[in-house]
C-alpha positions in Angstrom: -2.7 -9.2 7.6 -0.7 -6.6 6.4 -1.2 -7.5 2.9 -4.9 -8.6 3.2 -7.2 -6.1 2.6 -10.4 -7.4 3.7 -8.7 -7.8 6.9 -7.5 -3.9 6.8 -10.9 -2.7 6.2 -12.5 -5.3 9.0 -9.6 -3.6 11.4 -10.2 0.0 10.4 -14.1 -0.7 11.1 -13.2 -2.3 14.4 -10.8 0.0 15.7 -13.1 2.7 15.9 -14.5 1.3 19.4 -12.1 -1.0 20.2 -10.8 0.2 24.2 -7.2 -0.4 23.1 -7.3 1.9 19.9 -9.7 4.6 21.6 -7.2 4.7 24.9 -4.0 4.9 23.1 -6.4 7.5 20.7 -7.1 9.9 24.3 -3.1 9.5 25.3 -2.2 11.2 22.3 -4.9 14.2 22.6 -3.9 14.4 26.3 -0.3 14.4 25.5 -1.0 17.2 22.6 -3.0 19.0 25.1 -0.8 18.9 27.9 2.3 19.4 25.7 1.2 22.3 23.6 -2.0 23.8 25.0 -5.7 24.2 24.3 -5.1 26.8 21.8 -3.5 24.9 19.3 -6.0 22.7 19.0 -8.4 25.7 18.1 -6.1 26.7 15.6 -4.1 29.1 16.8 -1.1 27.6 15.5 -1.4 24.7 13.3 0.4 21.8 14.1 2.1 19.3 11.4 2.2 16.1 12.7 3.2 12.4 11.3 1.2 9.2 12.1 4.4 7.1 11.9 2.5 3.6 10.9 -1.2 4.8 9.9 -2.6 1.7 9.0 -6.1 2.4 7.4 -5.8 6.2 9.3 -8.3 5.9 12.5 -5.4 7.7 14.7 -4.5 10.1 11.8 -8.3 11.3 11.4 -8.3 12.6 15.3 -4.7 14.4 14.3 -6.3 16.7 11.3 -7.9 18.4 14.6 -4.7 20.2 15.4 -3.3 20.9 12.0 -1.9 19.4 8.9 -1.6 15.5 9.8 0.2 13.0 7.1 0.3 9.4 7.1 3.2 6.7 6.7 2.6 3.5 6.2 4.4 0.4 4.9 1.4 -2.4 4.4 0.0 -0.8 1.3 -3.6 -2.6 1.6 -3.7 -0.3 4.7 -3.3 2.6 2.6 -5.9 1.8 0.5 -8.2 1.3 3.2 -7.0 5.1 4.2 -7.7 6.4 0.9 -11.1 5.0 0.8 -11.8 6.7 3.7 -11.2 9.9 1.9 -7.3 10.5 3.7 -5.1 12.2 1.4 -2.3 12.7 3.1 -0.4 9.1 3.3 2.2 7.8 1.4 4.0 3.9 1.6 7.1 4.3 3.5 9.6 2.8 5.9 10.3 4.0 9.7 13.9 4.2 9.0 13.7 6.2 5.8 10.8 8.6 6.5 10.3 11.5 3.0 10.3 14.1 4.6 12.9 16.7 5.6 14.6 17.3 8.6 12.7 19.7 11.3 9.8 19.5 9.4 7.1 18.3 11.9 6.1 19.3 15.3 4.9 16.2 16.6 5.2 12.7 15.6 3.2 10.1 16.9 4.3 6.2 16.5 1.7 4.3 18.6 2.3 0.4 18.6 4.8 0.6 15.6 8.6 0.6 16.5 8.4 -3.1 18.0 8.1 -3.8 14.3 12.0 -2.6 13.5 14.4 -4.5 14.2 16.5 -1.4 14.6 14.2 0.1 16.8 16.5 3.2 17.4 16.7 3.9 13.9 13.3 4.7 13.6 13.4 6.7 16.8 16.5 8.6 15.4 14.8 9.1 12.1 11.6 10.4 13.9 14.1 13.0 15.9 15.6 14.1 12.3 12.4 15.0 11.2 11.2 16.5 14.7 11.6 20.9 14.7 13.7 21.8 17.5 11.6 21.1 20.4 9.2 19.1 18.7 6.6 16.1 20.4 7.3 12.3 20.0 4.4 10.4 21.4 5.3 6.7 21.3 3.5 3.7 22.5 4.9 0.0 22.5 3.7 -3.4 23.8 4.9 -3.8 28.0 6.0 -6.7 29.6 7.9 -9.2 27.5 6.5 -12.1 30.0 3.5 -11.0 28.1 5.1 -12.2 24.5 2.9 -14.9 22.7 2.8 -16.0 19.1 0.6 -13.5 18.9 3.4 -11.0 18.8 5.8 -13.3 16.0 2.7 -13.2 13.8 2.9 -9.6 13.4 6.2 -9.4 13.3 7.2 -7.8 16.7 11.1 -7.8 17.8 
């Protein structure tokens, strides 16, 4: 799929409604929220925040609400889907070699995305170097490996 971009653009369309993508879409406004306050998403301070795996950029179009959001993305049909959508700020790139430089964001969010490593805490570590000091790392992964079907060796989860 990653490759396929019909299949990107059918996903980006369906993702907009679908109750996994909205729910893990409210955890990370909640967790902003909570973490840093109504204010900053009025614009008091303007955040800059990664979407560590965009895909075609549904998350990273909610994040633009509480600053300067930026996209990474390894499957580049997903970027083009991103692009389409009029999302500037993505570039192709790799969990554990992320360009940009250390302390540079305030949050980075990595929802469904660091089962796909198999060094899983490389891309956490890389996701602390570019953290600032205190900065927000909102992270979502599948549960429950009794869960595990082919399902998850077709997309390439560890």
């Amino acid at each position: 799929m990653k490759d396929n971009l019909p299949a990107q653009e059918r996903y980006s369309e369906l993702s907009e409604s679908y109750f996994w993508n909205t729910a893990h879409n409210d955890l990370v406004i909640d967790a902003l929220t909570s973490r840093l306050g109504p204010g900053a998403r009025a614009g008091v301070t303007p955040l800059r925040i990664l979407d560590l795996g965009c895909g075609p950029g549904n998350t990273l179009r909610r994040l633009d609400a509480w600053g300067t959001a930026y996209g990474v993305e390894y499957a580049v049909a997903a970027l083009g889907v991103a692009r389409s959508r009029g999302l500037t700020r993505v570039v192709a790139g790799d969990g554990l070699h992320l360009p940009f430089r250390g302390g540079a964001m305030d949050c980075v969010v990595a929802l469904e995305v660091i089962e796909h490593f198999a060094d899983d805490l490389g891309v956490l570590r890389e996701a602390f170097r570019i953290l600032k000091p205190g900065g927000l790392l909102v992270v979502s992964v599948p549960a429950f490996m009794a869960l595990w079907r082919s399902h998850d060796e077709l997309y390439g989860h560890h």
